[in-house]
mmCIF file of the N, C-alpha and C atoms, coordinates in Angstrom:
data_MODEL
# 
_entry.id   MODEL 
# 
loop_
_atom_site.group_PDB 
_atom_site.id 
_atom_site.type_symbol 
_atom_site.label_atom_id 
_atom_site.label_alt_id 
_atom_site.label_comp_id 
_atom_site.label_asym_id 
_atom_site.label_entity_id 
_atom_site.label_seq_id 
_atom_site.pdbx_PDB_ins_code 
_atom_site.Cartn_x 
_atom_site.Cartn_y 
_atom_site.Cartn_z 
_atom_site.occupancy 
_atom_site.B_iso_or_equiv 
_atom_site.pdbx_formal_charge 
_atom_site.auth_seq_id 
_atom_site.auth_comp_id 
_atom_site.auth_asym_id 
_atom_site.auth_atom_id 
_atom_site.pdbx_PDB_model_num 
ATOM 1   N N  . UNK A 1 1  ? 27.446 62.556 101.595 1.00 0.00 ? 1  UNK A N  1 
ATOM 2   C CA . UNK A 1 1  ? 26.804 61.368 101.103 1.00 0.00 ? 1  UNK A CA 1 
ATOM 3   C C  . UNK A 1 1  ? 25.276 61.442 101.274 1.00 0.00 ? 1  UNK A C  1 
ATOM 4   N N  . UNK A 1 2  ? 24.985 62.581 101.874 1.00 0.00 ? 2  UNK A N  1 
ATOM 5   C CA . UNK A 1 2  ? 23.371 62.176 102.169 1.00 0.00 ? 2  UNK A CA 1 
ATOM 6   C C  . UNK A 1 2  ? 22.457 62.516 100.820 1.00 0.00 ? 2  UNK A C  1 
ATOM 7   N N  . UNK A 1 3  ? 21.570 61.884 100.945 1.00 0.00 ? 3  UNK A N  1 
ATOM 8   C CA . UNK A 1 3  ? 20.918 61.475 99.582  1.00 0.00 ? 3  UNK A CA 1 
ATOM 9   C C  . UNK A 1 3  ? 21.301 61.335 98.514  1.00 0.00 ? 3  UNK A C  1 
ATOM 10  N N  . UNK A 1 4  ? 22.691 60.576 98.510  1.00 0.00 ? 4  UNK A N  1 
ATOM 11  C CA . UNK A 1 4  ? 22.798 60.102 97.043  1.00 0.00 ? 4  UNK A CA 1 
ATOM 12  C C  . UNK A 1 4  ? 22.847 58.780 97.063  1.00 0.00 ? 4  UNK A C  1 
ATOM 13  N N  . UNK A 1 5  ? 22.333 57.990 98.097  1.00 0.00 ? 5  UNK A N  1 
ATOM 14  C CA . UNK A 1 5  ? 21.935 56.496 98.178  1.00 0.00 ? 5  UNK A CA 1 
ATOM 15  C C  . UNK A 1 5  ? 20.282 56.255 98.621  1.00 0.00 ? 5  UNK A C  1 
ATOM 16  N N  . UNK A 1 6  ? 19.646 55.351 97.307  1.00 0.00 ? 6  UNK A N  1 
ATOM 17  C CA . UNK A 1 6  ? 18.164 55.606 97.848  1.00 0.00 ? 6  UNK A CA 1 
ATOM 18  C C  . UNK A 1 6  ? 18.062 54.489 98.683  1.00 0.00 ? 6  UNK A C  1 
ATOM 19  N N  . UNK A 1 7  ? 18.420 54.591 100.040 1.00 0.00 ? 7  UNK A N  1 
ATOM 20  C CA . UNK A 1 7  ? 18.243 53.944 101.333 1.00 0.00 ? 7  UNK A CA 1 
ATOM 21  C C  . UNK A 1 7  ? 17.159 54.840 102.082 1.00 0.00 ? 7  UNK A C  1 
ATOM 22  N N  . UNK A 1 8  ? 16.108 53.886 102.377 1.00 0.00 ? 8  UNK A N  1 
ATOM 23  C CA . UNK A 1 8  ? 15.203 54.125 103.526 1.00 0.00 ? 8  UNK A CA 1 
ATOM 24  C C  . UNK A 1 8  ? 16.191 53.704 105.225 1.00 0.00 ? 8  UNK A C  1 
ATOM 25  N N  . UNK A 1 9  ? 17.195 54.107 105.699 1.00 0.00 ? 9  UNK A N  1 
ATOM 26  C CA . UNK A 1 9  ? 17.553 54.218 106.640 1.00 0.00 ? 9  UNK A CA 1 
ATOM 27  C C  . UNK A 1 9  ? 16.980 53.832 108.376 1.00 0.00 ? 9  UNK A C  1 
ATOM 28  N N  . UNK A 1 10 ? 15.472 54.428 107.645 1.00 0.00 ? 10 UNK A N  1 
ATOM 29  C CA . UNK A 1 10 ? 14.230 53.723 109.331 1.00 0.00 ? 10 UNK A CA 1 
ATOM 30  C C  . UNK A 1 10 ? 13.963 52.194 109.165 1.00 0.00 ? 10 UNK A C  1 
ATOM 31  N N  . UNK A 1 11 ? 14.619 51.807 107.598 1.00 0.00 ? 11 UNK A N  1 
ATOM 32  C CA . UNK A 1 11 ? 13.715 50.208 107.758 1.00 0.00 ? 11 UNK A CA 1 
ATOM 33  C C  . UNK A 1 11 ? 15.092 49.590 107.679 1.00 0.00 ? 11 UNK A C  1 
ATOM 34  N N  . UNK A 1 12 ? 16.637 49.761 107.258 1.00 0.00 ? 12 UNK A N  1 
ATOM 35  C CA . UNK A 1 12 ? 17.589 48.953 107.768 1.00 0.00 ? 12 UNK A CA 1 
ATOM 36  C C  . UNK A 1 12 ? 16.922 47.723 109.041 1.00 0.00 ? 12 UNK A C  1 
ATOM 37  N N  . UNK A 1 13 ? 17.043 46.542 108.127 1.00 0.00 ? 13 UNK A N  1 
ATOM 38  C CA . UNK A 1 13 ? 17.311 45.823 109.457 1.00 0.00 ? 13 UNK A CA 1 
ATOM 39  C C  . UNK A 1 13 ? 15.875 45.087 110.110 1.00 0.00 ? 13 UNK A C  1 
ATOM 40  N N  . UNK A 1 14 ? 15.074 46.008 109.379 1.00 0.00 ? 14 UNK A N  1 
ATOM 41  C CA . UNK A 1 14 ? 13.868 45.070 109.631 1.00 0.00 ? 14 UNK A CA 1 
ATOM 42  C C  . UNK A 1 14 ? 13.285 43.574 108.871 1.00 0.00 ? 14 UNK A C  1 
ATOM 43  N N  . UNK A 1 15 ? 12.321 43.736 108.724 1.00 0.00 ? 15 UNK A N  1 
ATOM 44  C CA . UNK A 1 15 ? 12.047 42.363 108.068 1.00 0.00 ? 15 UNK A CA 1 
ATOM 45  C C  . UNK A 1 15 ? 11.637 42.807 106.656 1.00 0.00 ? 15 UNK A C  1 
ATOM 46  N N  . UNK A 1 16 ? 11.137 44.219 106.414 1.00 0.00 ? 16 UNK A N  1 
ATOM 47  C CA . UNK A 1 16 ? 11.040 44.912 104.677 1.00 0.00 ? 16 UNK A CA 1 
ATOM 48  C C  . UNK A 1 16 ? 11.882 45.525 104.648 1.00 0.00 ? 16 UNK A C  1 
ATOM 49  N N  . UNK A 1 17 ? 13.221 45.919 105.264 1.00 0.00 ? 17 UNK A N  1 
ATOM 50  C CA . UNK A 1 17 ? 14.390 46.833 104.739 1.00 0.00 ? 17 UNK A CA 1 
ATOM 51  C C  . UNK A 1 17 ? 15.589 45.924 104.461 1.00 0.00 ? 17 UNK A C  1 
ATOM 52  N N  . UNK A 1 18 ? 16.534 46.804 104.040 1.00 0.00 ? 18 UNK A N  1 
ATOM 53  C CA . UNK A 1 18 ? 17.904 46.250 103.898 1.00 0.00 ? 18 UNK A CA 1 
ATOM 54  C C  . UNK A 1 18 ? 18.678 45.846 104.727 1.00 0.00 ? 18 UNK A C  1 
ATOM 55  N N  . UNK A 1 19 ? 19.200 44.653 104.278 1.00 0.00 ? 19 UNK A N  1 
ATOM 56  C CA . UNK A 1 19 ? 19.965 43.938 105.838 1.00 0.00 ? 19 UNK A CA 1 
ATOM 57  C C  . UNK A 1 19 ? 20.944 45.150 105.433 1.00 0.00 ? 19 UNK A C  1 
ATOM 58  N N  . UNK A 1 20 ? 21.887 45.358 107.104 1.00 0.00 ? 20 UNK A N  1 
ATOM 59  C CA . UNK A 1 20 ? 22.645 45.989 107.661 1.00 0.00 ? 20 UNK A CA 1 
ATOM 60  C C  . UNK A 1 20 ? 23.809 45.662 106.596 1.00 0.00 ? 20 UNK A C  1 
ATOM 61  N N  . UNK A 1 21 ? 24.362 44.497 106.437 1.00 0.00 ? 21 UNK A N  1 
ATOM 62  C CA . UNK A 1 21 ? 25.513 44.507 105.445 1.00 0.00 ? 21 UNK A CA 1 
ATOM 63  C C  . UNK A 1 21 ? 25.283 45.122 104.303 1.00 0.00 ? 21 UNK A C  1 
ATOM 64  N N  . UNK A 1 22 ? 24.048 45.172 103.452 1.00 0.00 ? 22 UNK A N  1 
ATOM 65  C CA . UNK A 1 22 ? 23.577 45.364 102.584 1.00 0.00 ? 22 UNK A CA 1 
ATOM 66  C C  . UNK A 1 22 ? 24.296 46.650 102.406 1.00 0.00 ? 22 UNK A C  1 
ATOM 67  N N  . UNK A 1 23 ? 23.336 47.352 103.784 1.00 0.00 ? 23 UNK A N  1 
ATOM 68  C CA . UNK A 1 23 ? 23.440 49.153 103.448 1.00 0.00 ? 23 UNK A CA 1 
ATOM 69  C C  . UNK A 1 23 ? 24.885 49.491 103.434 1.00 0.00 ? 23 UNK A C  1 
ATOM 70  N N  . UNK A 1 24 ? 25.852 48.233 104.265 1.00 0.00 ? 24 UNK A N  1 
ATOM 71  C CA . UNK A 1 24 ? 27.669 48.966 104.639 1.00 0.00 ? 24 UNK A CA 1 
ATOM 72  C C  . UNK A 1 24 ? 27.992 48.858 102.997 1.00 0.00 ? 24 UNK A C  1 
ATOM 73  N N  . UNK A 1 25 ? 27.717 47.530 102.562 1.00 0.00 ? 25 UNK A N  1 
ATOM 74  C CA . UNK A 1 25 ? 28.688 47.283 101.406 1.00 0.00 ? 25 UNK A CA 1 
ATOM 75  C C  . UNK A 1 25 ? 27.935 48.841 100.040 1.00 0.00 ? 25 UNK A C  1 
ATOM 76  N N  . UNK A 1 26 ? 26.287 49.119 100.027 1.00 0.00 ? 26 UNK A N  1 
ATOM 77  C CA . UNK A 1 26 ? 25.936 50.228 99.298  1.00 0.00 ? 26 UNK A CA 1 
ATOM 78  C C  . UNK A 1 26 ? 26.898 51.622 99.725  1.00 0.00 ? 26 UNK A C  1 
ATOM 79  N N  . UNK A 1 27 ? 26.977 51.846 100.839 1.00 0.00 ? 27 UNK A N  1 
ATOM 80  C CA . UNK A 1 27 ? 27.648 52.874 101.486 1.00 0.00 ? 27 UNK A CA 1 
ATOM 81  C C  . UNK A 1 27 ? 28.913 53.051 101.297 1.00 0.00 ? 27 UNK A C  1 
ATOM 82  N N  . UNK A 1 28 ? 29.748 51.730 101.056 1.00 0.00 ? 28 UNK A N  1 
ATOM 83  C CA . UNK A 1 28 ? 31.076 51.560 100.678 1.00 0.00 ? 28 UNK A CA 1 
ATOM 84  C C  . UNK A 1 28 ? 31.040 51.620 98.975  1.00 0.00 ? 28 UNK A C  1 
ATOM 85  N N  . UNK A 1 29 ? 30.567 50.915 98.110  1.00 0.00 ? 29 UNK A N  1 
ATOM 86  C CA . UNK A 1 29 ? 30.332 51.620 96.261  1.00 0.00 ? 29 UNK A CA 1 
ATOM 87  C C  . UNK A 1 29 ? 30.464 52.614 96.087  1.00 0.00 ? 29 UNK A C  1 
ATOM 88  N N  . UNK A 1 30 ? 29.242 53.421 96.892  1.00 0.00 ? 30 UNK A N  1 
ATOM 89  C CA . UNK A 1 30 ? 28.972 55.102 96.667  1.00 0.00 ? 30 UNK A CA 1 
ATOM 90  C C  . UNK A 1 30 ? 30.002 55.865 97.004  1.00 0.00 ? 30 UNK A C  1 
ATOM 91  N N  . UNK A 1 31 ? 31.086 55.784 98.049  1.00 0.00 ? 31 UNK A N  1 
ATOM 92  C CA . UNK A 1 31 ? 31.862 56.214 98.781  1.00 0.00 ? 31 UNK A CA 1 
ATOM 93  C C  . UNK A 1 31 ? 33.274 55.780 97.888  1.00 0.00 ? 31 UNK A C  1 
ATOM 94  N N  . UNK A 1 32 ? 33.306 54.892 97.040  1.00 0.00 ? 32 UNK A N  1 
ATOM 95  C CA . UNK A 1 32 ? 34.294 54.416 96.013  1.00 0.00 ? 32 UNK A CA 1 
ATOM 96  C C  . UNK A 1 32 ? 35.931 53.959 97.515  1.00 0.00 ? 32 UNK A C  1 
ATOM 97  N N  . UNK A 1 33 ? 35.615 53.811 98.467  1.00 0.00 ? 33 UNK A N  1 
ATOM 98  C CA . UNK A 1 33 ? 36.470 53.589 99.755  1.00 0.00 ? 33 UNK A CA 1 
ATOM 99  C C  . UNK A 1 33 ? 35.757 52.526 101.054 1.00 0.00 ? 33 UNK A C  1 
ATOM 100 N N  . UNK A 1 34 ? 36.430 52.404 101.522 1.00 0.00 ? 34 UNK A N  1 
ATOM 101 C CA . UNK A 1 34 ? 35.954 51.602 102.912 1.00 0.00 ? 34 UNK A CA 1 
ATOM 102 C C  . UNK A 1 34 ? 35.043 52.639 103.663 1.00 0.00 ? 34 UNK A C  1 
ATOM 103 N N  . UNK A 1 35 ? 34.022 52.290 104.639 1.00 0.00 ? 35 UNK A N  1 
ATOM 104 C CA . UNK A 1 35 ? 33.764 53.067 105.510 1.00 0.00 ? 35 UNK A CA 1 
ATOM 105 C C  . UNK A 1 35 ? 33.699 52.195 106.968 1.00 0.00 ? 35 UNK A C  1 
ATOM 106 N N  . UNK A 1 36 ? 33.534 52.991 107.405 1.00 0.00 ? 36 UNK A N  1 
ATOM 107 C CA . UNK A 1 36 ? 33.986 52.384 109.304 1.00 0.00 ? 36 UNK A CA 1 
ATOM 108 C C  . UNK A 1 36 ? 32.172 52.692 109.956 1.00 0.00 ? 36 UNK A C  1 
ATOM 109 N N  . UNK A 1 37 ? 31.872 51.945 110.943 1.00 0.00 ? 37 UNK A N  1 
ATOM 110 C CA . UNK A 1 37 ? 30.446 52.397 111.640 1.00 0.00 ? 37 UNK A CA 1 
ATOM 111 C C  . UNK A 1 37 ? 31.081 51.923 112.770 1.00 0.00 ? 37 UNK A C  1 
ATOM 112 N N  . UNK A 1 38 ? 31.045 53.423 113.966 1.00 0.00 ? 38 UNK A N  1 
ATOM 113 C CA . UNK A 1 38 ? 31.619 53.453 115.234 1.00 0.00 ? 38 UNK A CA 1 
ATOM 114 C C  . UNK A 1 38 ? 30.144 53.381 115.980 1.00 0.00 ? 38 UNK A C  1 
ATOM 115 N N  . UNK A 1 39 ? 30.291 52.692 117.122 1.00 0.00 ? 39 UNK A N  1 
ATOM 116 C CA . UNK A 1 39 ? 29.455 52.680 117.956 1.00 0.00 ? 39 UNK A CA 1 
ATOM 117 C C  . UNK A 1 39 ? 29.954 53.403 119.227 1.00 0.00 ? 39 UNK A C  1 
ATOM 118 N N  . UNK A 1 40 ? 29.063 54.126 119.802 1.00 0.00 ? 40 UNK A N  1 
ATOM 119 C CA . UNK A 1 40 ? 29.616 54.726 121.256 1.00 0.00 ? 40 UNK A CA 1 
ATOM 120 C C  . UNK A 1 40 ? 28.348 54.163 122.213 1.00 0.00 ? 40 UNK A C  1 
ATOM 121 N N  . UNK A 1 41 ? 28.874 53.766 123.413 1.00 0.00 ? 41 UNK A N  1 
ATOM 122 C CA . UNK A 1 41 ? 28.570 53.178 124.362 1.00 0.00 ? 41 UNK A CA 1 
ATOM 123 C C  . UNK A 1 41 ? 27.727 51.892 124.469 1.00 0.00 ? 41 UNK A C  1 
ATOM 124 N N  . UNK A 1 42 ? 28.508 50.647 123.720 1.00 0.00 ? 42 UNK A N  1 
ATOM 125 C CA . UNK A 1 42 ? 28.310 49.385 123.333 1.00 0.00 ? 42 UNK A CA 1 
ATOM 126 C C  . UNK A 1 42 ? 27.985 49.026 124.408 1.00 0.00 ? 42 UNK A C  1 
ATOM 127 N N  . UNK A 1 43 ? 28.334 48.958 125.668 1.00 0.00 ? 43 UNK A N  1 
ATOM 128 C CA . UNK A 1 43 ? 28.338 48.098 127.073 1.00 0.00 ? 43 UNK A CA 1 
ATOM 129 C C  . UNK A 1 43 ? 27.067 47.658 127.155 1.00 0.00 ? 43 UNK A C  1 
ATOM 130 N N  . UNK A 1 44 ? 25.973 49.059 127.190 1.00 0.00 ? 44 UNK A N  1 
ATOM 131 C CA . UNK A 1 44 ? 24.846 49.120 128.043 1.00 0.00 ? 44 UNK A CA 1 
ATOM 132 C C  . UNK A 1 44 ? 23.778 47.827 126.948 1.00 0.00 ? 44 UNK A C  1 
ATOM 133 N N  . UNK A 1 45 ? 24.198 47.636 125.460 1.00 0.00 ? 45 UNK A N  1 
ATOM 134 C CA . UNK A 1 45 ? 23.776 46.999 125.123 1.00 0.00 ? 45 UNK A CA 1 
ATOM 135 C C  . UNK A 1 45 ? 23.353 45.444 125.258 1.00 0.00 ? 45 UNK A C  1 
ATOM 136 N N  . UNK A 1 46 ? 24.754 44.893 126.455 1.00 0.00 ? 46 UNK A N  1 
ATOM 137 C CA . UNK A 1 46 ? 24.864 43.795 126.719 1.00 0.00 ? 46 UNK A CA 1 
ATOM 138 C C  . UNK A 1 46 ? 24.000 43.487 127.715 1.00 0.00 ? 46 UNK A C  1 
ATOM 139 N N  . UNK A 1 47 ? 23.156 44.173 127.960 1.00 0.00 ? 47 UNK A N  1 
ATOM 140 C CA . UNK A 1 47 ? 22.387 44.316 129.332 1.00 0.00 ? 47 UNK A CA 1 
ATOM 141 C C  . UNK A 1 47 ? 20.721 43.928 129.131 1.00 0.00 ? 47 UNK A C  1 
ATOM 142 N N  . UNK A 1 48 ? 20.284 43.867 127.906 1.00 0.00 ? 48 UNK A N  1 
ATOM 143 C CA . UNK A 1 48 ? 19.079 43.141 127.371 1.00 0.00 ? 48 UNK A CA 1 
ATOM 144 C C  . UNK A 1 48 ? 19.119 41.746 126.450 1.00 0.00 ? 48 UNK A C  1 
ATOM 145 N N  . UNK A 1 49 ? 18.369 41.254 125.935 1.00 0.00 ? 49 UNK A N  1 
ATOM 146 C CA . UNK A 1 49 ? 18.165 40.373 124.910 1.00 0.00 ? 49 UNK A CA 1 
ATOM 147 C C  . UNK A 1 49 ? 17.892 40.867 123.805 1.00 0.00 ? 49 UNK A C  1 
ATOM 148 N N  . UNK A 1 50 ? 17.186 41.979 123.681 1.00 0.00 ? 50 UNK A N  1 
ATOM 149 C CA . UNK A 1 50 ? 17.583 43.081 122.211 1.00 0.00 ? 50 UNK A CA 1 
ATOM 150 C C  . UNK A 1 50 ? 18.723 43.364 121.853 1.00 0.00 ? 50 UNK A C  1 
ATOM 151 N N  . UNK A 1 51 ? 19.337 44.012 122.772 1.00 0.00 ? 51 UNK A N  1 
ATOM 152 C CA . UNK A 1 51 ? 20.561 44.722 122.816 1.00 0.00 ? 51 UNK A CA 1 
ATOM 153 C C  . UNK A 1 51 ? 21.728 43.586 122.537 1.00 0.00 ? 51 UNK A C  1 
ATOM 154 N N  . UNK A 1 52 ? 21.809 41.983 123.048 1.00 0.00 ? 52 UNK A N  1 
ATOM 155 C CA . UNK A 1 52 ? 22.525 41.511 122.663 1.00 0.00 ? 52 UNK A CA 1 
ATOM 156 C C  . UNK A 1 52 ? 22.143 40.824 120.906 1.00 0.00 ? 52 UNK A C  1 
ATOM 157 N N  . UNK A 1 53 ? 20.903 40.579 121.033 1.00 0.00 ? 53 UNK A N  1 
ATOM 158 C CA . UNK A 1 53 ? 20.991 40.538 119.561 1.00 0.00 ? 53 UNK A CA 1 
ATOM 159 C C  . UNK A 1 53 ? 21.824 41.494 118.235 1.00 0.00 ? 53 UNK A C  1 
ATOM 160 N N  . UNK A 1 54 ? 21.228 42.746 118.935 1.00 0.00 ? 54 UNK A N  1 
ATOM 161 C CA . UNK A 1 54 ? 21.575 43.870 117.888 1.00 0.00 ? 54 UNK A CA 1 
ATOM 162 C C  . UNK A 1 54 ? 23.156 43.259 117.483 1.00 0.00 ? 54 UNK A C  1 
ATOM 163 N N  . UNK A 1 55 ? 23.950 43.657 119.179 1.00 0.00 ? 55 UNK A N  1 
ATOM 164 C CA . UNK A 1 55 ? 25.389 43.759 119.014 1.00 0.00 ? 55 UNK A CA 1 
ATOM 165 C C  . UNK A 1 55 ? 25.875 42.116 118.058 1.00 0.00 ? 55 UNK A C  1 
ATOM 166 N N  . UNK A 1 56 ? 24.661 40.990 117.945 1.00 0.00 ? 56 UNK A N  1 
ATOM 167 C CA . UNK A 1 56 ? 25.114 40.073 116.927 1.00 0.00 ? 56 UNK A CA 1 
ATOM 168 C C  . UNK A 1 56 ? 25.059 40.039 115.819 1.00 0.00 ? 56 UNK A C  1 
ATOM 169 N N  . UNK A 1 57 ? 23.973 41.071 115.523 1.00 0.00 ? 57 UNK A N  1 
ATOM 170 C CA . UNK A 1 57 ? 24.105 41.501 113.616 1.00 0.00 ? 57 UNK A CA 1 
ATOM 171 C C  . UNK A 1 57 ? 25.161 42.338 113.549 1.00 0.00 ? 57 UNK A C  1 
ATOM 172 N N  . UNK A 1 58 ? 25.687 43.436 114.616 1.00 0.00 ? 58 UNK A N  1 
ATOM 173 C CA . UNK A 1 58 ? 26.157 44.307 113.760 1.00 0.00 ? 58 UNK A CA 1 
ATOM 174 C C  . UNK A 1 58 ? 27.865 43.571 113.604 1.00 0.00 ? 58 UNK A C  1 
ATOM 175 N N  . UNK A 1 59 ? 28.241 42.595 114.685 1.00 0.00 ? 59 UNK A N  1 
ATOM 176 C CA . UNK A 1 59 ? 29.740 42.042 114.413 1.00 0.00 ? 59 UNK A CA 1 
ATOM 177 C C  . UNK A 1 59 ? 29.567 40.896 113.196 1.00 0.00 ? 59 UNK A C  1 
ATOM 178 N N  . UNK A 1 60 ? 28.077 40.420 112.984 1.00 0.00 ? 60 UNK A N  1 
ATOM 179 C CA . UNK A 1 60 ? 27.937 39.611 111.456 1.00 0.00 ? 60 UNK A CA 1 
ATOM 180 C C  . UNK A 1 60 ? 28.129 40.771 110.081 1.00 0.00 ? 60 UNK A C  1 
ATOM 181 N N  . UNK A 1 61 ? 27.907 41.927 110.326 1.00 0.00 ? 61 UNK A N  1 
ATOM 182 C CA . UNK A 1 61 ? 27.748 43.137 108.884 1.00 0.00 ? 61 UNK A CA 1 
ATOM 183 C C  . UNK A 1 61 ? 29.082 43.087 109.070 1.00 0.00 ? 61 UNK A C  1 
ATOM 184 N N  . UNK A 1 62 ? 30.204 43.349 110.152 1.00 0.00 ? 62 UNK A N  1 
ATOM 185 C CA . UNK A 1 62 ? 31.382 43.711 110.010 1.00 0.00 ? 62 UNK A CA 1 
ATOM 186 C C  . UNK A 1 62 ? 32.269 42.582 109.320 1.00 0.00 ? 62 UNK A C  1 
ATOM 187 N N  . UNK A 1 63 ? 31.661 41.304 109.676 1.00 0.00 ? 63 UNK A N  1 
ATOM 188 C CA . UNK A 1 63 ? 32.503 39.985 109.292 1.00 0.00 ? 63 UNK A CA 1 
ATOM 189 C C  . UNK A 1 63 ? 32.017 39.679 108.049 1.00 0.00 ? 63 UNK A C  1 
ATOM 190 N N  . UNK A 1 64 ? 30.919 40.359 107.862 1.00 0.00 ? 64 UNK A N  1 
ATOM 191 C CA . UNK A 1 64 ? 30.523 39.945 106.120 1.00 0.00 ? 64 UNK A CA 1 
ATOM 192 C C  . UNK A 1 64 ? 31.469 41.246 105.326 1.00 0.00 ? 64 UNK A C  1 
ATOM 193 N N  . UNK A 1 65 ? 31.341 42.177 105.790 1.00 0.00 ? 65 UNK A N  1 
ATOM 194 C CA . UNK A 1 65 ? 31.810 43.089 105.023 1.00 0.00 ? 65 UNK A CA 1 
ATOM 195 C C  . UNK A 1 65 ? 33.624 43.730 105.130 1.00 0.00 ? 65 UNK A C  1 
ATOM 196 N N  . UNK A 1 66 ? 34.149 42.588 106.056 1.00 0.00 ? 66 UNK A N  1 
ATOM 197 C CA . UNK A 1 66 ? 35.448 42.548 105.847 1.00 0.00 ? 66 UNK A CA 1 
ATOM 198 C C  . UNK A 1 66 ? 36.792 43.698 106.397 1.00 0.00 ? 66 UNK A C  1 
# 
């Protein structure tokens, strides 16, 4: 799949890139299938106010994107 979606990937998620659902549901078209985004070692995230933010967009991309 790499470069056949013109996603800027460094700006996902910022305030000029593509929201996170955006890029699952582009990623899922191109892919003509579901795709899955695994996280490894979620815990340590719960341990800031960044980190719990993050982990609240990324269970909103999963609940938008079904």
């Amino acid at each position: 799949m790499a470069g056949a979606l013109d996603i800027d990937t460094s700006r996902i998620g910022q305030i000029d890139g593509l929201p996170l659902v955006d890029a699952m549901r582009s990623l899922e078209q191109a892919a003509g299938q579901p795709v899955a985004l695994m996280i490894g070692e979620a815990q340590p995230t719960l341990t800031s106010e960044a980190g719990i933010g993050t982990a609240s967009i990324v269970r909103s991309a999963a609940i938008e994107t079904g």
